[in-house]
Structure formats: C-alpha cells, structure tokens
C-alpha positions as CSV (number, residue, x, y, z in Angstrom):
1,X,4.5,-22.3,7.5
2,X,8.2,-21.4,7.8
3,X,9.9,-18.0,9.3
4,X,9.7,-15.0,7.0
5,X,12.8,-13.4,7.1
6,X,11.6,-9.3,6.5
7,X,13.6,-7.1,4.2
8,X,13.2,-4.4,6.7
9,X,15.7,-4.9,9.7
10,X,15.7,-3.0,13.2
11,X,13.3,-0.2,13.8
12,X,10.8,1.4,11.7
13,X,9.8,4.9,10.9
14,X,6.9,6.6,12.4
15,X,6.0,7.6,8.7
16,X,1.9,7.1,8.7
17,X,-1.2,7.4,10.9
18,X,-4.5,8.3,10.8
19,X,-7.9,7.8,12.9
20,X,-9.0,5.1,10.5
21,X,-8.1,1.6,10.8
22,X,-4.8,1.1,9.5
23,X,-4.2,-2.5,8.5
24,X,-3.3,-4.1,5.4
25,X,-2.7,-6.6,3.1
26,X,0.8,-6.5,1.4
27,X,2.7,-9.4,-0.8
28,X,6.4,-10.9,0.3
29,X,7.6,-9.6,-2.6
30,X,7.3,-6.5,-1.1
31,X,8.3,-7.5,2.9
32,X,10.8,-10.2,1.7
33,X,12.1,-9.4,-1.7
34,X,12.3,-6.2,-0.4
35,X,10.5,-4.7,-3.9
36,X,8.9,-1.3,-4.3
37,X,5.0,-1.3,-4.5
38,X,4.4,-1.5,-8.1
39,X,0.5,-1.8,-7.8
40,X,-1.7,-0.6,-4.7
41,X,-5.7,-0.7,-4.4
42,X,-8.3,0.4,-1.8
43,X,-11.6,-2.0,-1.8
44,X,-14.2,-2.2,0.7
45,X,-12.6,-3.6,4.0
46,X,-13.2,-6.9,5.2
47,X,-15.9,-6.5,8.1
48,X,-15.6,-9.7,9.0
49,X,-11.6,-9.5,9.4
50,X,-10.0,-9.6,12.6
51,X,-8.0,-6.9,11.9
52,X,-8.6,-3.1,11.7
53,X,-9.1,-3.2,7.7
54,X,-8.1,-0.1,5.8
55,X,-9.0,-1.8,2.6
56,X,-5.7,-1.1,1.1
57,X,-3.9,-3.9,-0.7
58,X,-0.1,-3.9,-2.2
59,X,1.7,-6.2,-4.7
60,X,5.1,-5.5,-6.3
61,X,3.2,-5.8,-9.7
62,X,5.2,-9.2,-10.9
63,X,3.1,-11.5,-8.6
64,X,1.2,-14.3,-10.8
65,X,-2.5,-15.0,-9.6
66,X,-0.9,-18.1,-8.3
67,X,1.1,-16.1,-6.0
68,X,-1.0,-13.5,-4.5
69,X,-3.7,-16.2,-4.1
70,X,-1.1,-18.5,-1.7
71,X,-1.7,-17.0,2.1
72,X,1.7,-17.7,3.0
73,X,2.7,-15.3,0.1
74,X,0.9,-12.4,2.1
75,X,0.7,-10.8,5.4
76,X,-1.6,-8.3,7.4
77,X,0.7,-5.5,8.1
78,X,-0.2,-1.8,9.3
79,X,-0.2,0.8,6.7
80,X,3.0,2.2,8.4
81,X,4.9,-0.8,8.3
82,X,4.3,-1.1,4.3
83,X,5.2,3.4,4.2
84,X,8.3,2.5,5.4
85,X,9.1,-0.2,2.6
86,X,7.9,1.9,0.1
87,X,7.2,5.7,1.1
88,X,5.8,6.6,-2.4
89,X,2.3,5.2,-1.1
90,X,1.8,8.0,1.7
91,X,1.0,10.5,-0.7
92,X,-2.3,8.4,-2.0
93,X,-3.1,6.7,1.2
94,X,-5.9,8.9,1.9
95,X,-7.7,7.7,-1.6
96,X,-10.9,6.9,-1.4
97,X,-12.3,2.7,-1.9
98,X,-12.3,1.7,-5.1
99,X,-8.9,3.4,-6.2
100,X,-6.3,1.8,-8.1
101,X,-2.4,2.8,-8.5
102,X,0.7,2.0,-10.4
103,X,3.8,2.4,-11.4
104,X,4.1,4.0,-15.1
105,X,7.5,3.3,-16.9
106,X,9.5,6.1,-14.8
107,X,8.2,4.5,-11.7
108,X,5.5,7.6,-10.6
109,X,1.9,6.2,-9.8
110,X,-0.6,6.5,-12.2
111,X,-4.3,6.0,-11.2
112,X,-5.9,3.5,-12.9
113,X,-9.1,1.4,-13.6
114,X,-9.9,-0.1,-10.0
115,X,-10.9,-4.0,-11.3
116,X,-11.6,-6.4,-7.9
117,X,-10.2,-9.5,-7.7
118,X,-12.6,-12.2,-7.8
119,X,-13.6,-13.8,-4.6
C-alpha cells in the first residue's frame, strides 16, 4: 500500500468532540482529492472494530461502488479530522443511526432515505 499524501497540511482544528466514540470511515476523495463531503451516513457501529466507531461514514458522492469497496480507497479517521476537511458536517454530527445526508444542487445537506450498503 503506498503513502497517502493528505490534502490537509500542518495542524488541524480543534473543531469536534463529544463523549461518544469519535471514529470514522471517510473516502480519499475526501482526505486526498481534498473534495467536500457530498454524501454522509450514520449506521450501527462496527462492535467488532478496533476502533472507537461512531458509525458515521463519508464519501465525496462521485465514488463508484468499485471505489468505496477498495480499502486502500478509505481510512479510519476521527470525526474531527474529517470537520476540519469539510466543516459543513458538524452541524448533523449529532444525528441519530440510520441518517443519511447530502448535498442538494446549491451544495446545503438534505436528509435523505438512509439505504445500507450491502455487506
């Protein structure tokens, strides 16, 4: 697996905490490409995860299946790290599971129909 080289350089903002477990999942479009999150969801978290799952899970919105299915196409990040990429999240962070957002045509958040990924 090669370097990633992160759109983000030097420190990050202390945009985002709270007493749950703040980990997510978040594409390289989004840590890489440097795109805003286009599409966000909140599922159950993964109790068998390593990490302190918040369930949350972002995508710029382009990514084929193909894509967002490749590992090395996605990291674990903490929800922090992904508010100060995009800080249009922060406002819906505290959205319950099973909550779906994104972006309309003038780039505000829209809820939408929460559909899971298949396993």
């Amino acid at each position: 697996m090669k370097e990633k080289s992160f759109a983000l350089k030097g420190k990050l903002q202390d945009l985002f905490h709270w007493d749950e477990p703040e980990g997510c999942f978040a594409t390289d479009r989004i840590t890489v490409d440097g795109q805003k999150v286009g599409y966000m969801y909140r599922e159950e978290p993964d109790v068998e995860s390593k990490m302190p799952d918040s369930g949350w899970r972002f995508f710029a919105g382009d990514e084929s299946d193909e894509y967002a299915n490749n590992p090395d196409n996605v990291g674990v990040y903490a929800l922090n790290t992904i508010a100060n990429y995009d800080q249009d999240i922060i406002a819906l962070l505290d959205s319950p599971y099973g909550t779906a957002f994104g972006r309309d045509e003038n780039g505000v958040f829209q809820q939408e129909m929460f559909d899971p990924p298949e396993e």
